[in-house]
C-alpha positions, -999 to +999 in steps of 0.1 A: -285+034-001-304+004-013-313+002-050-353+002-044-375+025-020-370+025+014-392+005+041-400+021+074-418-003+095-437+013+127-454+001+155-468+014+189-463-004+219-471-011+255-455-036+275-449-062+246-416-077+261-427-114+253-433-105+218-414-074+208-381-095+203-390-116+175-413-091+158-384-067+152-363-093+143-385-106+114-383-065+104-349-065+098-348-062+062-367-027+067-348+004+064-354+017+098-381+007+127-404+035+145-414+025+181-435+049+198-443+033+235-473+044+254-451+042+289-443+005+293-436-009+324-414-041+310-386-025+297-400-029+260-381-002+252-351-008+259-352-045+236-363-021+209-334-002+211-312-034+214-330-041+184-322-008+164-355+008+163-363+045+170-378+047+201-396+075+217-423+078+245-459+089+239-478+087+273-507+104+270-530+077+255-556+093+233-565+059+211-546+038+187-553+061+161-533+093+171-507+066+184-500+053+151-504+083+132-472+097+154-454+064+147-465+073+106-450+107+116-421+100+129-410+077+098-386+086+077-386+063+043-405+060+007-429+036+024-443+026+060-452-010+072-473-008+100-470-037+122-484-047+159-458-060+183-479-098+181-477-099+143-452-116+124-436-109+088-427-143+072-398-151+046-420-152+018-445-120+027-413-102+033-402-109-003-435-098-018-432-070+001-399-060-016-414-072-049-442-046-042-427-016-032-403-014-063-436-018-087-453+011-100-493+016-100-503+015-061-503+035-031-506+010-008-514-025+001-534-048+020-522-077+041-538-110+051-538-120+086-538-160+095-547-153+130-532-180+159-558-187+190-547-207+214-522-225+200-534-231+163-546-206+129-582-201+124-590-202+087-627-202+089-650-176+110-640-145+094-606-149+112-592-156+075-578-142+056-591-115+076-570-082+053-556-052+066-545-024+049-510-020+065-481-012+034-485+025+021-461+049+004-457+074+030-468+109+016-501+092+006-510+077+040-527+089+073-546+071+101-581+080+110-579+093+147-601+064+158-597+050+195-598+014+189-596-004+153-574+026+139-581+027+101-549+033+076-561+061+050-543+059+016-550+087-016-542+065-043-551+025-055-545+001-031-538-034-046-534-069-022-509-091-013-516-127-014-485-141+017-500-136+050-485-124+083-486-144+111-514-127+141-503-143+173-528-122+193-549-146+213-521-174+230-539-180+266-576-179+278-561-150+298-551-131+268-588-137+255-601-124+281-577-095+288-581-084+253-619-089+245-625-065+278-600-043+263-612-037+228-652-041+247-645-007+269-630+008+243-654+005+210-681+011+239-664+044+247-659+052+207-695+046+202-705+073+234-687+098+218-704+093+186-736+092+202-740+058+190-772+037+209-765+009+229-781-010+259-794-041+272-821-054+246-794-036+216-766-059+233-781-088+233-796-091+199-759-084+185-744-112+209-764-134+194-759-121+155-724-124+162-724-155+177-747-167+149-730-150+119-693-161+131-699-200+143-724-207+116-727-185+085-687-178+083-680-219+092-664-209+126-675-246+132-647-264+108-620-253+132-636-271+161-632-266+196-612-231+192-638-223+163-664-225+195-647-205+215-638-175+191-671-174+181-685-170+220-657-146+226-668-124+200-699-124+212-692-114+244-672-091+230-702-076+211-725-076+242-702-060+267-693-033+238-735-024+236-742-027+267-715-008+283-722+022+252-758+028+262-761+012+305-748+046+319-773+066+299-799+042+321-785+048+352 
């Protein structure tokens, strides 16, 4: 047994065989690693078991909520690290991370992101540091049952770590594209069940907030080229999302 609390590090999964292999490898000084897969089609489960995580199927999709909350579930140390199959945990994040869980005084902890898009880290934009709550001793953590942008719930003080993990989401203009329609159908769907307005005239005042807010107010400028491009894909992101939460109620 190791002479501090034990790390279980959990993630969900669908067809991640290009990145599941050096995500669990950068995991290895965790206790034990939770893969709950959603039925992929790659054989990503099978390189997590090569990989010695716990692996066990979920298929019925209900969001990334209730798919990380049986990952949470399913974990069996002091604390959880919750980490996405694209994400890596560097040398020196991995030693705060130690550092942390052997302190006293917090429940949990939240985790810069320096997100990668197409090839380089965006630092300006609101890509950066861009924190997520992802470290939490286990009996004080749950995940709201959201469908997309799943929230981590801790009862307790949450404090911050200052290394950042590596976000290695957005490597193609096809991932950019694949994904923004992704997380677009799904916040619009979210925001139908909450009876949330949307439509036309609501989508395109928001595109252009976005675009406004993200290129200009948050400096998405200074990272050139890429900055340009993030910023119109999050605004199309933002229109689609609107427009597809309120068009069928027009139809």
């Amino acid at each position: 047994m190791p002479d501090r609390p034990t790390i279980s590090a959990i993630l969900i999964t669908r067809d991640e065989r290009d990145n599941i292999a050096d995500c669990l490898a950068a995991l290895s000084f965790c206790d034990e690693i939770v893969v709950v897969d959603s039925g992929s089609a790659d054989g990503t489960p099978d390189i997590a078991r090569e990989h010695g995580a716990k692996v066990s199927i979920e298929a019925d999709w209900q969001g990334y909520g209730v798919q990380k909350q049986r990952a949470l579930d399913r974990a069996g140390s002091d604390w959880v690290l919750a980490v996405d199959a694209d994400e890596r945990i560097p040398e020196a994040l991995r030693d705060e991370i130690l550092v942390a869980v052997a302190a006293a005084g917090f429940a949990g902890y939240r985790i810069k992101r320096l997100n990668w898009f197409l090839g380089r880290p965006l630092r300006h934009g609101g890509w950066y540091p861009d924190p997520v709550l992802r470290l939490a001793r286990r009996d004080a953590a749950r995940y709201k049952p959201a469908i997309v942008h799943e929230t981590l719930l801790v009862d307790g003080r949450v404090g911050d770590l200052e290394a950042p993990m590596e976000h290695l989401s957005y490597r193609t203009i096809d991932d950019v594209l694949a994904k923004m329609r992704r997380y677009a159908l799904a916040s619009a769907e979210a925001r139908r069940r909450d009876g949330a307005a949307g439509g036309l005239g609501s989508a395109l005042l928001r595109a252009k907030f976005t675009f406004l807010k993200t290129y200009f107010l948050q400096l998405g400028l200074l990272d050139g080229g890429r900055g340009l491009v993030a910023a119109i894909a999050r605004s199309q992101e933002t229109f689609w999302r609107y427009l597809a939460a309120g068009w069928e109620d027009k139809q």
